[in-house]
C-alpha positions as CSV (number, residue, x, y, z in Angstrom):
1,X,62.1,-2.6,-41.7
2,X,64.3,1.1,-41.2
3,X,65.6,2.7,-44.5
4,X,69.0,2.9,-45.5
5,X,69.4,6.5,-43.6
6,X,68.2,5.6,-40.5
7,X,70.6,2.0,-40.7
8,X,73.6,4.7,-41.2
9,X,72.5,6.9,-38.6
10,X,72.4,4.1,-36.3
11,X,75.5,2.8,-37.4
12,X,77.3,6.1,-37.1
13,X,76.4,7.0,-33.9
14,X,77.5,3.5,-32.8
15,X,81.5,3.5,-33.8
16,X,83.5,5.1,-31.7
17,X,84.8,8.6,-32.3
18,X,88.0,7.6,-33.6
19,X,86.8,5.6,-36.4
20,X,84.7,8.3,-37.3
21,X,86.5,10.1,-39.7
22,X,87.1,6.6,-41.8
23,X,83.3,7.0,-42.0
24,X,83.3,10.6,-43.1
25,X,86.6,10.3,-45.8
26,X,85.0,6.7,-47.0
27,X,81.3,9.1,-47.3
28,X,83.7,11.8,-49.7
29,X,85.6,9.1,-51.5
30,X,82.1,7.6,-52.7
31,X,80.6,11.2,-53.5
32,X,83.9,11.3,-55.5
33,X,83.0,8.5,-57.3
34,X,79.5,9.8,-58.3
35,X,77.3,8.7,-55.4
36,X,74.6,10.9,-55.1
37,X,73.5,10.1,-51.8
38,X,77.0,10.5,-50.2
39,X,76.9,13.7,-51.7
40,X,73.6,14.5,-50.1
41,X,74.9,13.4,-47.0
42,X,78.1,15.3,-47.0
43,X,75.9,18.0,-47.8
44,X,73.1,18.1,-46.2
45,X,74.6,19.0,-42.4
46,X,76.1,22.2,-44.6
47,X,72.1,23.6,-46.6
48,X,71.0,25.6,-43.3
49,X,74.5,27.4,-42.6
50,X,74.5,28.4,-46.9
51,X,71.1,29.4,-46.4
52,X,71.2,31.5,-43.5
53,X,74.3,33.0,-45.1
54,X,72.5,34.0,-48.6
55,X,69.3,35.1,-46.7
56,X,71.8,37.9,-44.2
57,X,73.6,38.6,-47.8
58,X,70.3,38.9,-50.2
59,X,68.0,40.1,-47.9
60,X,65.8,37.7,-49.9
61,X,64.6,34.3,-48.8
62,X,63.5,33.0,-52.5
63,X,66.8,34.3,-54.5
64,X,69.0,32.5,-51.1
65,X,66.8,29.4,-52.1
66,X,68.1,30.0,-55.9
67,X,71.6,30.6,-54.3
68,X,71.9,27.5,-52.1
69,X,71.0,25.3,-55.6
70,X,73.4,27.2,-57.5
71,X,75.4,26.9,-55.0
72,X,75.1,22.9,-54.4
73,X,75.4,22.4,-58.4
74,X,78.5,24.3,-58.4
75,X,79.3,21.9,-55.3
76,X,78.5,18.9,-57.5
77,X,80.8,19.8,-60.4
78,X,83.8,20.6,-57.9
79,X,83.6,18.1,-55.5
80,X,86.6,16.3,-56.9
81,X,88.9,19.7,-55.7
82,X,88.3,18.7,-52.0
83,X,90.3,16.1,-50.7
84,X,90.2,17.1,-47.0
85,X,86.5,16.6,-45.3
86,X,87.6,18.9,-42.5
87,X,87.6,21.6,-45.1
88,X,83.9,21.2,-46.9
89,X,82.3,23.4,-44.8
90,X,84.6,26.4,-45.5
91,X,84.6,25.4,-48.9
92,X,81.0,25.2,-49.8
93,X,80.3,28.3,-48.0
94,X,82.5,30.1,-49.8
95,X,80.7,29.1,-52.9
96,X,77.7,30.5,-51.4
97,X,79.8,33.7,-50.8
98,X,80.1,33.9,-54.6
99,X,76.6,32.7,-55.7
100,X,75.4,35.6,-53.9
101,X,77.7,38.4,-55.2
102,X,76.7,37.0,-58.6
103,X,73.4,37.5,-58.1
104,X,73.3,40.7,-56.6
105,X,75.7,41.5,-59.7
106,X,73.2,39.9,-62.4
107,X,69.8,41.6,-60.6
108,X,71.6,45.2,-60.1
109,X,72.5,44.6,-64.3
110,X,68.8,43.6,-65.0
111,X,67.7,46.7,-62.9
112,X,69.8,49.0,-65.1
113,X,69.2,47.6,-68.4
114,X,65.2,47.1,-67.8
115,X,65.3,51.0,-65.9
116,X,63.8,49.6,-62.9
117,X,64.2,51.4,-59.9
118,X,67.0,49.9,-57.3
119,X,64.1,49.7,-54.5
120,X,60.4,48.1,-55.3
121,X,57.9,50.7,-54.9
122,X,55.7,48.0,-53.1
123,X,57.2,46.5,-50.0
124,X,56.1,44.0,-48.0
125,X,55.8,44.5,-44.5
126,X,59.1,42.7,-43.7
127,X,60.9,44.3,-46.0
128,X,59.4,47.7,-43.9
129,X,60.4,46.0,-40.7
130,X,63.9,44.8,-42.1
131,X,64.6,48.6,-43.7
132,X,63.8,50.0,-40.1
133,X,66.7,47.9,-38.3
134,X,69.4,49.8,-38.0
135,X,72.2,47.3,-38.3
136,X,70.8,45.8,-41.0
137,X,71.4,49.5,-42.8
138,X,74.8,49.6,-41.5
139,X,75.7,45.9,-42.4
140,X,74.9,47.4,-45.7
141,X,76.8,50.3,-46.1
142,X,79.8,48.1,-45.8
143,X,81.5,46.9,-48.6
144,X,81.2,43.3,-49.4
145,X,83.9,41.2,-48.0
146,X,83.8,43.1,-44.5
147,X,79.7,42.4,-44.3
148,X,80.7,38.7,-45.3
149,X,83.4,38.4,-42.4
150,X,81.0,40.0,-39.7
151,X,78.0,37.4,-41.2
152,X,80.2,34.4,-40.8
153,X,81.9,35.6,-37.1
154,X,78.9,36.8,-35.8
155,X,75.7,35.2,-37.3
156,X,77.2,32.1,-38.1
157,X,79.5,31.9,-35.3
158,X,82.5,30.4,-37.4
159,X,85.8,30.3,-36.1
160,X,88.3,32.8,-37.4
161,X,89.9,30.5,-39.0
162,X,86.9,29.3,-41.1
163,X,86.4,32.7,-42.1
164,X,89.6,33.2,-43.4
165,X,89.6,29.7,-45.6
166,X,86.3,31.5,-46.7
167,X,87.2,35.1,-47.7
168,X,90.6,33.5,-48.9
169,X,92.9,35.1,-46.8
170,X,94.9,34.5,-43.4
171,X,93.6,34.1,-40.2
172,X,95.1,37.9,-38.9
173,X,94.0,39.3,-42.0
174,X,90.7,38.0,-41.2
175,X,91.1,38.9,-37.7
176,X,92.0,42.8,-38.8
177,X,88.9,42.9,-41.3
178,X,86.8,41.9,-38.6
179,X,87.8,44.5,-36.2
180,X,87.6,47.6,-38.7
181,X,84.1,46.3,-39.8
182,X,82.9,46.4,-36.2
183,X,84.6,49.4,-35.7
184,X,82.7,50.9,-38.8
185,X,79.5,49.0,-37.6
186,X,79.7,50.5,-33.0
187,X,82.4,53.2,-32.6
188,X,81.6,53.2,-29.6
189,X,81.8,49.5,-29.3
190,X,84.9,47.4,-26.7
191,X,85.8,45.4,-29.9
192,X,87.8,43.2,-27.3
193,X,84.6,42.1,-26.1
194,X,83.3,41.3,-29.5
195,X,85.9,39.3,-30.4
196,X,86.1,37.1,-27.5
């Protein structure tokens, strides 16, 4: 007998795409109402997008792992502020956004109140690897909001106007913070081509 998951994946992929989004605003109004596996659900499409976002802003796979359930906590508590489905996405990873300033934040305050040194004196060969790429050094010396606009344009592919909702500002603000970062990022770079 097939679980409950693979019964809705069934029955999802059955009703036509205009019913769909009945289906996806009846799935938020249960997680409203406390229903942990609608939240999972709603959810779960959006984990690998929030992780791949932490891991390009942390440069750390287990602290993006401590992120995304931050992250998904903080998603828990504020569910009730979306109403509009179309806009989870945008929404939750904005939250990873945050969880990951904060923790860069809270390590670079433990660093300076234990007197450890900003860079381990023992790096693993990836880190090696990673420190050797030099766009990875230049995503860095950017400042935090244009390395977050470049991650979700260009290693997230998001639409502009995602990017916006995420970084809280409007689409040709977005659009300008975009091309100053790539500027920063290739001089030499067409940025026509790299917006396209």
């Amino acid at each position: 007998m097939p679980d409950d998951l693979s019964q809705k994946t069934v029955l999802v992929t059955l009703i036509p795409d205009a019913v769909q989004p009945l289906v996806n605003s009846s799935l938020l109004g249960a997680a409203h109402r406390g229903s942990e596996r609608a939240f999972a659900d709603l959810l779960g499409p959006l984990v690998d997008p929030g992780y791949r976002l932490a891991c390009a802003m942390l440069h750390d796979p287990q602290a993006a792992e401590d992120v995304m359930q931050e992250a998904s906590f903080t998603a828990w508590r504020r569910l009730a502020k979306v109403q509009d489905q179309q806009k989870l996405r945008p929404w939750f990873l904005s939250i990873v956004a945050n969880e990951c300033r904060n923790a860069r934040r809270l390590r670079w305050v433990a660093r300076v109140k234990l007197g450890l040194p900003i860079a381990a004196s023992v790096r693993s060969d990836e880190e090696r690897i990673q420190r050797g790429v030099d766009l990875a050094r230049a995503l860095k010396q950017l400042g935090d909001r244009d390395r977050l606009v470049v991650l979700l344009y260009f290693y997230l592919d998001l639409p502009l106007e995602e990017v916006a909702s995420i970084v809280g500002s409007s689409v040709d603000a977005a659009r300008a913070r975009l091309y100053r970062s790539v500027r920063r990022l290739r001089p030499d770079l067409e940025i026509q081509e790299a917006l396209k």
